[in-house]
C-alpha positions as CSV (number, residue, x, y, z in Angstrom):
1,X,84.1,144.8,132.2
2,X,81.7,144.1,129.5
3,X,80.2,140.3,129.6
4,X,82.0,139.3,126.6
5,X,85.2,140.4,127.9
6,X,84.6,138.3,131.3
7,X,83.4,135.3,129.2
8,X,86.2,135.8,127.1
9,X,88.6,135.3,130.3
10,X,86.6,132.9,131.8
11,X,86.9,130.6,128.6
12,X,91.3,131.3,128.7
13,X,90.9,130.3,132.4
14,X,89.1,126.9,131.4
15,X,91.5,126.0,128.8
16,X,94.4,126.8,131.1
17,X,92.6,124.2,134.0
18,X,92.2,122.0,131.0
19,X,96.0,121.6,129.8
20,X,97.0,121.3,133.5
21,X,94.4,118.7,134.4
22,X,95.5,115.2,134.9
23,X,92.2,113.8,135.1
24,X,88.6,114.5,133.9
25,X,87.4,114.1,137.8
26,X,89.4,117.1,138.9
27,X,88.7,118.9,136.0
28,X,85.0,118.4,136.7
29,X,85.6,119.8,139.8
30,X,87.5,122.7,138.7
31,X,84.9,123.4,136.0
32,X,82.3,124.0,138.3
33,X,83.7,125.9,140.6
34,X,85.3,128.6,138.7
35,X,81.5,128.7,136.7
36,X,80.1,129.1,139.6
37,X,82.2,132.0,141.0
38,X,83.3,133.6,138.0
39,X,79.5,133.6,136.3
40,X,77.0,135.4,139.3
41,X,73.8,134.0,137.1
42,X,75.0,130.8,137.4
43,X,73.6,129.7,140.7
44,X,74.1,125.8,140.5
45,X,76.6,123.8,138.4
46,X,77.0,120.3,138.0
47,X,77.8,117.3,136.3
48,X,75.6,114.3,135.6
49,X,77.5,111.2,134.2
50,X,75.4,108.6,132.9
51,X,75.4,105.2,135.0
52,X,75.4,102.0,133.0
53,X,72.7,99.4,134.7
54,X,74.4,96.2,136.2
55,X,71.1,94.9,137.0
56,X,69.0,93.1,134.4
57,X,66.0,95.4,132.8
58,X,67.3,98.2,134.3
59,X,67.9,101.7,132.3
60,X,70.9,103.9,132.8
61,X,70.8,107.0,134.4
62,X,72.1,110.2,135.2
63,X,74.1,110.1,138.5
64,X,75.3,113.2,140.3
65,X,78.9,114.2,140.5
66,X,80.6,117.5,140.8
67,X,78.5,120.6,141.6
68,X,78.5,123.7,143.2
69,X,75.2,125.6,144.6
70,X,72.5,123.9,147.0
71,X,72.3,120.5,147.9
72,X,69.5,118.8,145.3
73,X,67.3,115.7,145.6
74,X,67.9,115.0,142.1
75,X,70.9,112.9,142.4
76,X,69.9,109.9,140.4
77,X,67.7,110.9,137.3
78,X,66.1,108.0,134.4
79,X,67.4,109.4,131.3
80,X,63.8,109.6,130.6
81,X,62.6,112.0,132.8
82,X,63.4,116.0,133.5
83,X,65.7,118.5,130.9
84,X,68.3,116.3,132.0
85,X,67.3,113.7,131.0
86,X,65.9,114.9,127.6
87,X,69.2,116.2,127.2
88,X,70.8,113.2,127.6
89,X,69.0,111.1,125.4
90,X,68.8,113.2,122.5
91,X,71.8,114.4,122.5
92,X,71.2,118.2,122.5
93,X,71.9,121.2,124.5
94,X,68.4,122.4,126.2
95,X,68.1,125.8,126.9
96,X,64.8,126.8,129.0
97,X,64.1,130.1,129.4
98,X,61.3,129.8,132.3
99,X,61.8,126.3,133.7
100,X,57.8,126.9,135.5
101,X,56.3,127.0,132.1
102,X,58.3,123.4,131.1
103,X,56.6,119.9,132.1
104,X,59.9,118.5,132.0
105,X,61.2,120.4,134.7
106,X,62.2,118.5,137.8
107,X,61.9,121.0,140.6
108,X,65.1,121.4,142.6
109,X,65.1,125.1,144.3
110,X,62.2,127.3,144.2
111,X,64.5,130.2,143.5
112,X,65.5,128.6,139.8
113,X,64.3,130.5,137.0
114,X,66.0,128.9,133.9
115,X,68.5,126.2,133.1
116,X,70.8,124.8,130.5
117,X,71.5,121.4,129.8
118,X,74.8,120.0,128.0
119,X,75.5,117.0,126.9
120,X,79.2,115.1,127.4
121,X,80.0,113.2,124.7
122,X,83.3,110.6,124.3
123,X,84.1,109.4,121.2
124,X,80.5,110.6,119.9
125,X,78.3,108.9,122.7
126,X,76.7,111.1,125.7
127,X,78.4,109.9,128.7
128,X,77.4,112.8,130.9
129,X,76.0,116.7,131.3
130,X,76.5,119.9,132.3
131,X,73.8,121.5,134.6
132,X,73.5,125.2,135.2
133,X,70.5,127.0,136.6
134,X,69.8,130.3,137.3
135,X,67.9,132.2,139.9
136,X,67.3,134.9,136.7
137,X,64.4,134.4,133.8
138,X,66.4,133.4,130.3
139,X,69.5,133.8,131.6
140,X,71.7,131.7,128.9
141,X,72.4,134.3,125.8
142,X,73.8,132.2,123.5
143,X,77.4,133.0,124.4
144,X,76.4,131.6,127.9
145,X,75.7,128.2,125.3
146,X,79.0,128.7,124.0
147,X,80.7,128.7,127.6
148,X,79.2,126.2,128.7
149,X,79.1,123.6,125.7
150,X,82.9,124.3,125.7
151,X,83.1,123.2,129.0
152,X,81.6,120.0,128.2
153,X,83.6,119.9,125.3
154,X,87.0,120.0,127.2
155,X,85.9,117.7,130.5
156,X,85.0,115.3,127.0
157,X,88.4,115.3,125.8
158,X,89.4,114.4,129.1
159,X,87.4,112.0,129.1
160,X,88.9,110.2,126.2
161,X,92.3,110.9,126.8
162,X,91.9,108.9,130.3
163,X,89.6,106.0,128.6
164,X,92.5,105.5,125.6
């Protein structure tokens, strides 16, 4: 099965979770585990929802939800620190090739290679990310950017349909 072919079925799959999903939580959940089953370079998946401060002065940040993979310390990031958190606050997908050769990199797993970063948006405002690294050097062609800002895409719709 050529990649295309397996991303192409992996994206039907998604949409099919998707349209059965009656929440964005257990589509969250269902995201990451068929990405992380399905797609053998990705090695952790997970979302990062963005945590409004209660307490005066204090910034939001990213907050750890869904994943699949090894347990990481990062569980609370400042929007201001890491890929994450640069992808968060501009807004961007960040792809990173050799994650060792980044300063922003928050080390997680020895093993990890590269990572993408894609933001959640609802009703245009970042409300969250998907996280995928890879225990492989530039891993994420850019249908693997595709896949996974679909992903975001669809648990974003979700999103919205449970916030109307």
């Amino acid at each position: 099965m050529t990649t295309a072919s397996k991303t192409d079925e992996v994206l039907n799959e998604l949409d099919l979770l998707a349209s059965a999903s009656r929440s964005a939580d257990t589509l969250m959940a269902q995201v990451v585990k068929l990405l992380h089953q399905r797609m053998l370079k990705y090695n952790w998946v997970g979302f990062y929802m963005i945590e409004k401060s209660t307490a005066s002065g204090q910034a939001p940040v990213l907050v750890l939800g869904h994943f699949e993979g090894a347990m990481t310390p990062h569980t609370r990031i400042p929007l201001n620190q890491g890929i994450c958190g640069a992808a968060a606050s501009s807004g961007k997908t960040v792809v990173v090739d050799d994650v060792h050769s980044d300063s922003r990199y928050l080390a997680c797993s020895i093993e990890t290679k590269s990572e993408i970063v894609v933001p959640v948006f609802v009703h245009g405002k970042v409300v969250g990310e998907l996280d995928i690294d890879s225990h492989f050097p530039a891993a994420f062609s850019s249908e693997d950017r595709q896949l996974v800002e679909h992903c975001a895409a669809l648990v974003g719709k979700q999103l919205e349909k449970s916030s109307a």
